[in-house]
Rosetta silent file (secondary structure, phi, psi, omega in degrees, C-alpha in Angstrom):
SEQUENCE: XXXXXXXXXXXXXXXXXXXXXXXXXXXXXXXXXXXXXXXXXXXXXXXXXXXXXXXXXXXXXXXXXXXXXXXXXXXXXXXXXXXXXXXXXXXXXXXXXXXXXXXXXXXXXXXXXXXXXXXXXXXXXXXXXXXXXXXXXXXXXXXXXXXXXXXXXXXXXXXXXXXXXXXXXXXXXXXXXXXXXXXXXXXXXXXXXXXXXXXXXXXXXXXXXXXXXXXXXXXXXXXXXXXXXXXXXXXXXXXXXXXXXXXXXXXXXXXXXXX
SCORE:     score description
SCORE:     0.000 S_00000001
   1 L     0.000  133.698  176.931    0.000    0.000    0.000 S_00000001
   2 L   -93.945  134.370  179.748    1.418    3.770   -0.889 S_00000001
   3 L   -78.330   62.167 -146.723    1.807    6.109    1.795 S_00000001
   4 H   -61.057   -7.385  179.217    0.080    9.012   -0.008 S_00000001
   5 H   -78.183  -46.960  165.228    0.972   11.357    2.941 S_00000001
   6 H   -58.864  -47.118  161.574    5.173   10.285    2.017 S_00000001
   7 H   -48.566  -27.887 -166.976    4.358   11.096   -1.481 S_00000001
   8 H   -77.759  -28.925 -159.362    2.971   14.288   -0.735 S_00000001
   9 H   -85.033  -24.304  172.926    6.090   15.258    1.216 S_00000001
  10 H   -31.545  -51.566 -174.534    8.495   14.216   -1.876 S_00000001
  11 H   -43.609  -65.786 -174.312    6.525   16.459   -3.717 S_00000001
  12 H   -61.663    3.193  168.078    7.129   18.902   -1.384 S_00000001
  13 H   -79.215  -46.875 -157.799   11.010   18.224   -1.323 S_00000001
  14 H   -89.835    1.432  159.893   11.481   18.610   -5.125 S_00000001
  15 L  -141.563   95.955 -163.362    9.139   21.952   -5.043 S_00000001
  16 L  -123.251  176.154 -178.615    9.502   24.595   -1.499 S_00000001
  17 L    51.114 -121.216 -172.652    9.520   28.015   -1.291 S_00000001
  18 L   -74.494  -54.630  178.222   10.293   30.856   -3.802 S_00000001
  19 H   -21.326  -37.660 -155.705   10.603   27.638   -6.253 S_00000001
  20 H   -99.301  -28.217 -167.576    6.976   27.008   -5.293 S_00000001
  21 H  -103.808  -23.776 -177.344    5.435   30.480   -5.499 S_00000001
  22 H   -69.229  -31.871 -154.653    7.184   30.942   -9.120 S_00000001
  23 H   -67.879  -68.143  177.057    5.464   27.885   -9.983 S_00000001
  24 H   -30.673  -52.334 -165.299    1.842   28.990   -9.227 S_00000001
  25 H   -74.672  -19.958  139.909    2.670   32.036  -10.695 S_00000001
  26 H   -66.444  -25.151 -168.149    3.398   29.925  -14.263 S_00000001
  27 H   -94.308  -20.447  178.562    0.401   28.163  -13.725 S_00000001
  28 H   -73.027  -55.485 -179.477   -1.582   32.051  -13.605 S_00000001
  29 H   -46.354  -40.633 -167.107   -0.017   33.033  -16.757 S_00000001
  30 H   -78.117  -17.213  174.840   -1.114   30.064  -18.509 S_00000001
  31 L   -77.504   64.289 -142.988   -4.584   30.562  -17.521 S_00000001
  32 L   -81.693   -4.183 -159.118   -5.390   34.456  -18.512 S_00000001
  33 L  -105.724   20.570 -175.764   -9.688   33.380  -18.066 S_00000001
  34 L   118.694  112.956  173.591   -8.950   32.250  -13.954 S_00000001
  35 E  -107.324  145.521 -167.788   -7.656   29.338  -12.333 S_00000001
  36 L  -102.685  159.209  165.215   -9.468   27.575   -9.327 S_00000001
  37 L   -35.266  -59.870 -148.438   -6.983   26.466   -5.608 S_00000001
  38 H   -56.496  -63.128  168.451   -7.805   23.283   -6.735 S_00000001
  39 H   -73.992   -4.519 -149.570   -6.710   22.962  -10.416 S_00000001
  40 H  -104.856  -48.398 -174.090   -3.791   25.134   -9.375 S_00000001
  41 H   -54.296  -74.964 -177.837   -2.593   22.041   -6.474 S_00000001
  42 H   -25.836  -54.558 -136.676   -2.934   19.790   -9.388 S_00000001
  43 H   -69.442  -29.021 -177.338   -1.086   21.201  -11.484 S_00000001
  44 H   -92.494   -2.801 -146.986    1.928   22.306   -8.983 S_00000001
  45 L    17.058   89.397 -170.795    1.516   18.834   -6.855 S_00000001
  46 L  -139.255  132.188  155.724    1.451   20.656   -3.992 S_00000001
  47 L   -41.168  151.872 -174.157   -0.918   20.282   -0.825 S_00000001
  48 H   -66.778  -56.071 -160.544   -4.137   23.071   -1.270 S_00000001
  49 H   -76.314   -1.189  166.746   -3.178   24.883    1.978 S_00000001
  50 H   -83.990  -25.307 -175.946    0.794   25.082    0.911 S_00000001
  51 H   -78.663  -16.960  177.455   -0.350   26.404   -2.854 S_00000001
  52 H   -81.689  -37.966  156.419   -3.162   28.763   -0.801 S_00000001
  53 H   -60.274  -53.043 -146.320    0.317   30.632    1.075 S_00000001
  54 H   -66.706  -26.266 -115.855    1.933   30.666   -2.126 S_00000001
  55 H  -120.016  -65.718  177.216   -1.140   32.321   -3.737 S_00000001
  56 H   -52.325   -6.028  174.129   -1.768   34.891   -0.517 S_00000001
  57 H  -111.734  -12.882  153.342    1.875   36.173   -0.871 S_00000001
  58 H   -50.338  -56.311 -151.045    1.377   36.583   -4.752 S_00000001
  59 H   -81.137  -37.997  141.837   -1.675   38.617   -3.933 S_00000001
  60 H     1.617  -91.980 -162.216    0.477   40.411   -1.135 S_00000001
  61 L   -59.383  -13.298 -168.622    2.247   41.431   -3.800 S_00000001
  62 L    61.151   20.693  148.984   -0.110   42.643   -6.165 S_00000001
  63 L   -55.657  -25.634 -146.388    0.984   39.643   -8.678 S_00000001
  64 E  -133.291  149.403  168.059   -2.096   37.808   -8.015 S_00000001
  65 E  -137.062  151.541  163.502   -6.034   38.704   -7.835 S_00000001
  66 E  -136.743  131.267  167.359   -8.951   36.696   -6.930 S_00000001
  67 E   -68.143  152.707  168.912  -12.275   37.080   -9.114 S_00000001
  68 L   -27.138  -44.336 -157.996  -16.203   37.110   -7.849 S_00000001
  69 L   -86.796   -7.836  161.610  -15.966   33.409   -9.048 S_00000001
  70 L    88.557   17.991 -164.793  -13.214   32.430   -6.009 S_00000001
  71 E  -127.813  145.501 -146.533  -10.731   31.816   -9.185 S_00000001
  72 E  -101.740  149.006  163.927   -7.360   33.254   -9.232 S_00000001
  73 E  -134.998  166.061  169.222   -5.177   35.630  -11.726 S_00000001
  74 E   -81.439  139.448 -171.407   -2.405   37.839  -12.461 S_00000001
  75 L   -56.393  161.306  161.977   -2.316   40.767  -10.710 S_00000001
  76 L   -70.796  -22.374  167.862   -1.809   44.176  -12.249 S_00000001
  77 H   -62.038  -69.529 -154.027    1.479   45.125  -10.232 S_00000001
  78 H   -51.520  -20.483 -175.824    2.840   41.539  -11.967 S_00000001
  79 H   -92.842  -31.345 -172.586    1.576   43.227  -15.681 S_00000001
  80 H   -64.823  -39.470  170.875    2.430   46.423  -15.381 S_00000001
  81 H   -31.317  -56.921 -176.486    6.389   45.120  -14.509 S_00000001
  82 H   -73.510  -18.321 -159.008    6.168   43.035  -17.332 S_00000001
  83 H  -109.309  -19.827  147.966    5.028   45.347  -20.078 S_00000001
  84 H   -42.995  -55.182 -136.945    7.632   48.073  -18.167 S_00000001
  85 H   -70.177  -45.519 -133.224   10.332   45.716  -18.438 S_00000001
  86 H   -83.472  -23.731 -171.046    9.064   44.342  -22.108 S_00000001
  87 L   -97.457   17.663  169.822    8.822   48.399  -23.742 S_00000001
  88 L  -113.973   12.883 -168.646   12.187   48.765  -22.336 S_00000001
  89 L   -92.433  140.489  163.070   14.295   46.128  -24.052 S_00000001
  90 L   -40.365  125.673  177.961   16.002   47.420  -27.462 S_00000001
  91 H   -54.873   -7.275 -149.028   14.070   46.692  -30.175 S_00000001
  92 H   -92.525  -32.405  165.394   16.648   44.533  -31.721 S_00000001
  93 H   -62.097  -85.474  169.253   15.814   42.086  -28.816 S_00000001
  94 H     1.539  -72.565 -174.586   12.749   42.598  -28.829 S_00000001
  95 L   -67.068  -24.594 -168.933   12.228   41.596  -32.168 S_00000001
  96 H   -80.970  -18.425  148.620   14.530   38.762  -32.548 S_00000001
  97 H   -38.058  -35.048 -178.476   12.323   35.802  -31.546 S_00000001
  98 H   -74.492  -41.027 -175.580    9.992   36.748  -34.903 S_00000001
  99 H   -69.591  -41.436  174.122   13.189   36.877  -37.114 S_00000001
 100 H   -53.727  -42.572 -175.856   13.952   33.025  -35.494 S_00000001
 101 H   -60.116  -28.795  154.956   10.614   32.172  -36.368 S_00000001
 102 H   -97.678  -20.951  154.977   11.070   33.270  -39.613 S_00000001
 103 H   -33.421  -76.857 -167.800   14.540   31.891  -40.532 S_00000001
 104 H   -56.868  -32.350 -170.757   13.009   28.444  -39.409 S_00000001
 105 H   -74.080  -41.245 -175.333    9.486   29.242  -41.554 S_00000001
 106 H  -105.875  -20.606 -158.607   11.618   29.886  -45.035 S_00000001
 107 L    36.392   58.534  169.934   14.780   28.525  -44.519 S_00000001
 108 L  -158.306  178.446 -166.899   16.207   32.049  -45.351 S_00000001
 109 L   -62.649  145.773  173.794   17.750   35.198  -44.014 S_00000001
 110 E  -151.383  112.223 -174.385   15.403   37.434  -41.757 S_00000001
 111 E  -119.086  158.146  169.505   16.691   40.762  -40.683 S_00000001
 112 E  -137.519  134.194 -148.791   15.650   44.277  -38.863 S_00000001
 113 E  -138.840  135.560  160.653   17.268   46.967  -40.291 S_00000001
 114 E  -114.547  174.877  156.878   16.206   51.248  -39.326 S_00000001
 115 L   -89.601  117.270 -135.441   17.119   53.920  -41.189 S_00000001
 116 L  -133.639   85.400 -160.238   20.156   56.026  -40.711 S_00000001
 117 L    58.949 -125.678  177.480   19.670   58.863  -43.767 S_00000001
 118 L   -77.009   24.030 -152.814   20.397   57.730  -47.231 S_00000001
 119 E  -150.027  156.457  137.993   21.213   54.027  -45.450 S_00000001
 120 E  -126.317  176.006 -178.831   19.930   51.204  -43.437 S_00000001
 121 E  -149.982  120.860  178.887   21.762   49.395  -40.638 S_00000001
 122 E   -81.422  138.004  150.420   20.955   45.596  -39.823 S_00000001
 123 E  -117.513    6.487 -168.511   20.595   45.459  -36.399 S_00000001
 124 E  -171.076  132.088  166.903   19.444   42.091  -36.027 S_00000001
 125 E  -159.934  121.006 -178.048   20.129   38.959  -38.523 S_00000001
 126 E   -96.971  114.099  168.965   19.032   35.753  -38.429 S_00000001
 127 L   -78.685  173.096  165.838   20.462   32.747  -40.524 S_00000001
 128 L   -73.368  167.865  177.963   18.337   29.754  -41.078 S_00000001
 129 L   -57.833  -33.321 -178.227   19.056   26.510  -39.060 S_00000001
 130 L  -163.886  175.231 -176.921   21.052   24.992  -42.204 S_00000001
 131 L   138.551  129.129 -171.537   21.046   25.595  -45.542 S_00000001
 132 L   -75.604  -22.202 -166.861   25.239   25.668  -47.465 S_00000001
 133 L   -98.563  122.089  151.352   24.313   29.198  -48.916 S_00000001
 134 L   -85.679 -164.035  130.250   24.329   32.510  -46.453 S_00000001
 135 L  -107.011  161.565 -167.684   24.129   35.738  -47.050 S_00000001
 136 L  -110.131   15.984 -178.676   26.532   37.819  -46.468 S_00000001
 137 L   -77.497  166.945 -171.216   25.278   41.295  -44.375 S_00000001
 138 L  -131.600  175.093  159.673   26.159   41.444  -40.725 S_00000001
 139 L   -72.583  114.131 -159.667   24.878   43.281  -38.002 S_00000001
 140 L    87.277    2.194  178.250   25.661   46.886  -38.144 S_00000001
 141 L   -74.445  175.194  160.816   26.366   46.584  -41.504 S_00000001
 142 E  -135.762  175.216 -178.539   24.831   48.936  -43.945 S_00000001
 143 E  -149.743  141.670  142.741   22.932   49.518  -47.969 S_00000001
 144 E   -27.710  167.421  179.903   21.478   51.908  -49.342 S_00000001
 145 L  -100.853  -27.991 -151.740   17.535   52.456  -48.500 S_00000001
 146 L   -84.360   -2.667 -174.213   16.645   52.950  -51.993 S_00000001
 147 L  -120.082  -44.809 -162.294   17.287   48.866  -53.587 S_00000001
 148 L   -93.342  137.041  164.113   16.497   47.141  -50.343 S_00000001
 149 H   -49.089  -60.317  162.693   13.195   46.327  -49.196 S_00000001
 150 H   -38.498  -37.075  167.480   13.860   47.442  -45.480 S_00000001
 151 H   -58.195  -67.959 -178.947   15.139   50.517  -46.958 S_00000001
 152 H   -28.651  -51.593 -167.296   11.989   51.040  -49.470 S_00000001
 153 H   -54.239  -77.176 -178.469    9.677   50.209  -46.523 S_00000001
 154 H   -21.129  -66.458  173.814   11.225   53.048  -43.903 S_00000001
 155 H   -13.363  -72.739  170.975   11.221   55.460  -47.131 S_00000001
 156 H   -45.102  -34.590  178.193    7.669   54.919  -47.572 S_00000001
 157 H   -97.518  -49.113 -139.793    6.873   56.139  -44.558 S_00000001
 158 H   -92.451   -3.989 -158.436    9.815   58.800  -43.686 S_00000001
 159 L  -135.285   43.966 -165.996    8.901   60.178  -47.412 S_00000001
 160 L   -49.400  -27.257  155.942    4.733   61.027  -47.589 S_00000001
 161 L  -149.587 -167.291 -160.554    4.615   61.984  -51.500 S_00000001
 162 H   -56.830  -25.954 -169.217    6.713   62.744  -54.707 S_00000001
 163 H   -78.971  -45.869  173.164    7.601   66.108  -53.747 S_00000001
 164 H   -45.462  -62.877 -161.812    9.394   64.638  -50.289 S_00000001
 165 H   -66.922  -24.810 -175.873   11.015   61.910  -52.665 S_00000001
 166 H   -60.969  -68.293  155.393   11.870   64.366  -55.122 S_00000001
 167 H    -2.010  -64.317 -123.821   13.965   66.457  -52.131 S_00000001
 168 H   -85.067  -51.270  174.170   15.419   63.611  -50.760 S_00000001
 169 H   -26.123  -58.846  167.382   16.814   62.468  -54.498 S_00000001
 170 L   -51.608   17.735 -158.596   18.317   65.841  -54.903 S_00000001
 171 L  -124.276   -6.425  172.328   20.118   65.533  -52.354 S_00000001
 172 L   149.219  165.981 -127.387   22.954   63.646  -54.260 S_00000001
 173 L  -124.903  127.853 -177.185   22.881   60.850  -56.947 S_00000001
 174 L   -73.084  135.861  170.821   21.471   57.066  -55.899 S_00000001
 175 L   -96.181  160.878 -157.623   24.131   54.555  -56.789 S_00000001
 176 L   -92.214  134.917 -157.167   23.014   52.039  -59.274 S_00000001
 177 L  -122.759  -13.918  160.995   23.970   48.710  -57.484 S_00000001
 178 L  -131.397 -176.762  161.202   22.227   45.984  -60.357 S_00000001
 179 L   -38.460  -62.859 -176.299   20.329   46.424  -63.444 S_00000001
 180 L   -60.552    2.254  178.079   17.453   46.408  -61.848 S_00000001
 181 L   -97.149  133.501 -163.475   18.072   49.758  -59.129 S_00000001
 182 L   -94.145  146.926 -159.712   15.683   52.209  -59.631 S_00000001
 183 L  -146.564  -17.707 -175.569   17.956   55.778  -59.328 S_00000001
 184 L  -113.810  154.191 -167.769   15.771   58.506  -60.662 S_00000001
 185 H   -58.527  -20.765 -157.977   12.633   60.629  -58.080 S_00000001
 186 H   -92.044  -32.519  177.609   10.223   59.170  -60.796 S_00000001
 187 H   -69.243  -64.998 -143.194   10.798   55.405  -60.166 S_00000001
 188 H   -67.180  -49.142  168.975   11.572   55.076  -56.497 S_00000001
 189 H   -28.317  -38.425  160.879    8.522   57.667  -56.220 S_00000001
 190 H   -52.740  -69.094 -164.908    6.275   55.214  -58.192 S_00000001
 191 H   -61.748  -42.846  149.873    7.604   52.515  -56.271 S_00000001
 192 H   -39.654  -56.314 -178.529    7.206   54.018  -52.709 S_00000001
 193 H   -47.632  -52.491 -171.323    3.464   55.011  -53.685 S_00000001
 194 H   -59.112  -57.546 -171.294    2.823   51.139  -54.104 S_00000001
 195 H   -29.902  -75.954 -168.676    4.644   50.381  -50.712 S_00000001
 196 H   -48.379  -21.948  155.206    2.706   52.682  -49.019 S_00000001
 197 H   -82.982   18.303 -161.996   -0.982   51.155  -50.298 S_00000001
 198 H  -156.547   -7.123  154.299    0.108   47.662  -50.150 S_00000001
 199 L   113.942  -51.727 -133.465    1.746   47.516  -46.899 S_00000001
 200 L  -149.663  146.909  173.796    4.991   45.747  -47.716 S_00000001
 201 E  -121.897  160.661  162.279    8.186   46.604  -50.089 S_00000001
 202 E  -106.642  146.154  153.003   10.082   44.334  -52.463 S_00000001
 203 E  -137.397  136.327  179.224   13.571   44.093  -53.665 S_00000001
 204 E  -129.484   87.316 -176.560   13.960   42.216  -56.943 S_00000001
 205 L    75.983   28.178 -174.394   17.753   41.738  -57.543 S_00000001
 206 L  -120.817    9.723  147.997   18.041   45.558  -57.026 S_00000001
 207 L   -82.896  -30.441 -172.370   20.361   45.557  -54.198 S_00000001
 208 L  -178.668  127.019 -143.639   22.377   42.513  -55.315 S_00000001
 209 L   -86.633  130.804  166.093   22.131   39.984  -58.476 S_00000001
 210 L   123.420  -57.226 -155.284   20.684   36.631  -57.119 S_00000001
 211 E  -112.810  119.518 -179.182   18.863   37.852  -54.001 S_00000001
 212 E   -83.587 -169.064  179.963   15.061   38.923  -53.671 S_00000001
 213 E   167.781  119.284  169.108   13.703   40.213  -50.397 S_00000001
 214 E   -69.310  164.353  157.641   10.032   40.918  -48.946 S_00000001
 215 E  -165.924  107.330  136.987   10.139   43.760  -45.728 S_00000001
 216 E   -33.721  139.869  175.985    7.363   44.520  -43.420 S_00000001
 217 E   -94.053  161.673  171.223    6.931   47.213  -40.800 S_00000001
 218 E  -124.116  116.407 -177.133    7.663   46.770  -37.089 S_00000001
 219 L  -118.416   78.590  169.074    5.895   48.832  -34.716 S_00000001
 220 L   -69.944  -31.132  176.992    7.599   48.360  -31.411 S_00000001
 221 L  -106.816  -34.826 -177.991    7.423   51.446  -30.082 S_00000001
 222 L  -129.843  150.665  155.494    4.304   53.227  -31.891 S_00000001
 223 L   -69.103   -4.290 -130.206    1.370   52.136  -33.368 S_00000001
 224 L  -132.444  -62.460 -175.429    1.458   54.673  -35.954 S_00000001
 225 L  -108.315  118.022 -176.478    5.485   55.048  -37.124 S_00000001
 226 L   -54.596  118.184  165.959    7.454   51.630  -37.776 S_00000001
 227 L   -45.094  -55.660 -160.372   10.768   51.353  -35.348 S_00000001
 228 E  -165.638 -172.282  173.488   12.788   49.890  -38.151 S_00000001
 229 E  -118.901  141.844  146.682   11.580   46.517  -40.932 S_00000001
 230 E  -105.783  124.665  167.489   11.728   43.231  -40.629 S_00000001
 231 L  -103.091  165.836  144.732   12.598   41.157  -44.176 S_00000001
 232 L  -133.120  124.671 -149.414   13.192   38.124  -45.601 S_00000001
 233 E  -112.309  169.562 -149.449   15.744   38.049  -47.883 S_00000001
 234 E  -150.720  142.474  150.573   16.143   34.677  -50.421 S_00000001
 235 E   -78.056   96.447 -147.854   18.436   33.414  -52.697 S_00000001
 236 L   -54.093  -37.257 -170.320   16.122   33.944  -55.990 S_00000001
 237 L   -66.167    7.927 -164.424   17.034   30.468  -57.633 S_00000001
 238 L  -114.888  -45.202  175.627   15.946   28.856  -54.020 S_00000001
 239 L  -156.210  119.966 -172.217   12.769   30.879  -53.338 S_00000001
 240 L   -66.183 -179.285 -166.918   11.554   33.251  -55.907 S_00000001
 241 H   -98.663  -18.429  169.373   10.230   36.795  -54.791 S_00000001
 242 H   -68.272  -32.341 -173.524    6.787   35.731  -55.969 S_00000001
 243 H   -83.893  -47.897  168.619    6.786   33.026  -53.219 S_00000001
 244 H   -74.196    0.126  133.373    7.414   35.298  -51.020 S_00000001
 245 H   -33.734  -84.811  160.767    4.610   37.451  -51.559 S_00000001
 246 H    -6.421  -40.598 -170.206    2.663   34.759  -51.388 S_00000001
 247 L  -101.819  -26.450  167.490    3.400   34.073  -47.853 S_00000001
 248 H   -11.236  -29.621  177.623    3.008   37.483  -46.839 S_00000001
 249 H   -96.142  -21.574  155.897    0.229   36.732  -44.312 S_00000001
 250 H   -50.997  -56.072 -154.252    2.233   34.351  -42.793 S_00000001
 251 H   -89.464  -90.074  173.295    5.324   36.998  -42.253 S_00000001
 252 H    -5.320  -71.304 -151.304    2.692   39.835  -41.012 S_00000001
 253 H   -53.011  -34.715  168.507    1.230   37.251  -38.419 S_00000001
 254 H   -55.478  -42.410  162.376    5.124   36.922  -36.943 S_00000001
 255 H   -43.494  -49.575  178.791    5.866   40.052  -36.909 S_00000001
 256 H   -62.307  -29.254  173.201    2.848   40.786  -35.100 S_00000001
 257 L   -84.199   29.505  160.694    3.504   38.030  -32.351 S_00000001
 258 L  -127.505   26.239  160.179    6.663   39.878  -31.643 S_00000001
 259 L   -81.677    0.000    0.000    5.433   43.275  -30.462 S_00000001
């Protein structure tokens, strides 16, 4: 016969203390609609009245609330920390869980690049898990904005019509970097206009022969003006710039689970 009272105290070797109140307080997060004492003991194997301290020094704390319904949650001191802590990390952090997510989703390059003038600067780059072929920008590296998609994107916004783009052109001659780089106010002006109703820039071979690239905004800090793009840049003979279009709602939805 098992000596469910000796079991209980293993349990309670292998979980005490702080160990014990972080636990609960995983088991609140996963539950955002309430958790009852009950399900909570399960779930920590813990006796009810040691998971019922842990729970009264959360609420202490203002981590923890209890609802009309007797069922427990996280407090607002415990959200407001996190969403302090979380609008204070560099966006580059910030961001770089979506670019793994997209590396592993294409099995291609996925970078966040802002704009620094007539430039961007990766500030984040993700290779894929494998794959024999890299690319070759780094972190801190720079391009022009006018051939890259991350560039295009910024543009689009930092550049509200042709008369802005006309300015900005005039400001010294775009270098032509493929065939395919658009270098006069009348193109990249055309081409901006599309960003901006459609969301999303392209570059097709017009930074560098070979390699396409999608770019997206990232709005880490405002809802309104994009911190910097997130791309995905391709090796065209591996995945054409049409497929990545294609996937575009896919790429959005990552981005978005990384604000």
């Amino acid at each position: 016969m098992i000596d469910s009272s000796r079991g209980a105290r293993r349990r309670e070797e292998r979980l005490v203390g702080s160990d014990r109140v972080l636990a609960v307080l995983r088991v609140l997060a996963e539950h955002p609609e309430g958790v009852g004492l009950e399900e909570t003991a399960r779930a920590v194997e813990s006796p009810k009245p040691t998971v019922h301290r842990a729970l009264a020094s959360l609420r202490r704390a203002g981590f923890a609330l209890q609802d009309g319904r007797g069922r427990y949650l996280l407090g607002d001191e415990f959200l407001r920390l996190a969403f302090t802590h979380h609008e204070a990390r560099p966006d580059h952090v910030r961001v770089r869980p979506a670019l793994e997510r997209l590396a592993a989703a294409f099995g291609e390059t996925a970078h966040y690049a802002v704009l620094d003038g007539r430039q961007v600067v990766y500030r984040a780059k993700v290779d894929p898990p494998s794959g024999p072929v890299r690319l070759t920008s780094t972190v801190g590296g720079r391009n022009p904005a006018h051939c890259t998609a991350v560039g295009k994107l910024l543009l689009a916004y930092a550049l509200p019509d042709d008369a802005a783009v006309a300015a900005w052109v005039a400001r010294g001659p775009l270098p032509r970097r493929t065939a395919g780089t658009k270098v006069t106010a009348e193109e990249l002006a055309a081409d901006l206009a599309a960003v901006r109703e459609r969301g999303y820039a392209t570059d097709d071979q017009e930074n560098e022969e070979g390699v396409t690239c999608v770019a997206v905004p990232a709005f880490l800090t405002s809802a309104r003006t994009p911190s910097g793009a997130v791309s995905v840049s391709a090796l065209a003979y591996r995945t054409p710039l049409a497929s990545l279009v294609a996937a575009l709602p896919r790429i959005h939805a990552i981005v978005g689970e990384g604000r």
